[in-house]
Phi, psi and omega in degrees: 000323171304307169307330180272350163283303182325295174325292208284357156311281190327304177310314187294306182299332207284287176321271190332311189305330185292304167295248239342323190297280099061326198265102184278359176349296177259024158295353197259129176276127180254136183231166199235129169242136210226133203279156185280348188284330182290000279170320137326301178266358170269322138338314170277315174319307173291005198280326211287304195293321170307290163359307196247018174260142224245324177273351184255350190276155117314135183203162155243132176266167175216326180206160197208116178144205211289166169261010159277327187270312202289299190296320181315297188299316162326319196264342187268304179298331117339313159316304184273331191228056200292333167269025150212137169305155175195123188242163189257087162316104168264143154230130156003116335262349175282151146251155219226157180220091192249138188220130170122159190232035208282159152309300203235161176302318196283325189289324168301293177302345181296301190257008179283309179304297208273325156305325169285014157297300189275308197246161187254153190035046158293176187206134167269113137206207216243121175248173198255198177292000000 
């Protein structure tokens, strides 16, 4: 009786080892075609995400107050400043028009001289989390 389980084990493995071989599962070659505008649009996403980051940076405020006078000041500083970036804060209950992306303290103050030229009560800061 031991033996014909043995067999018929033995037989199972056999079998199985036979198909298994048989099996193509991972075989297929996959090719993945990808439209070029995303390769476009991933682009403008890291230009955007570089843009906005906010704890290592330097930035100049230009306005503080309401959002209709914020986007006014945004599209005129975009006019007057079209190579540094400039975006719109809101923090509780105000929006901010924060603009320039520096690195370093002096590349702020560098362009801190020439906005105060065009805006009034401008601010270098440093903003936090």
């Amino acid at each position: 009786m031991k033996t014909l389980t043995v067999r018929k084990i033995f037989l199972s493995l056999v079998i199985l080892n036979i198909w298994s071989s048989y099996l193509y599962a991972q075989d297929q070659k996959v090719t993945v075609s990808q439209d070029p505008k995303f390769e476009q649009l991933l682009n403008e996403k890291r230009k955007i995400n570089a843009s906005l980051t906010v704890n290592d940076s330097y930035k100049i405020q230009i306005y503080n107050g309401g959002s209709e006078n914020a986007k006014k000041y945004l599209n005129d500083f975009k006019q007057n400043f079209s190579d540094i970036d400039a975006t719109i804060v809101f923090n509780t209950p105000n929006y901010k028009v924060w603009v320039g992306n520096y690195k370093t303290r002096i590349d702020a103050e560098r362009s801190l001289i020439d906005i105060k030229k065009k805006y009034n009560n401008v601010l270098l800061i440093k903003p936090g989390k």
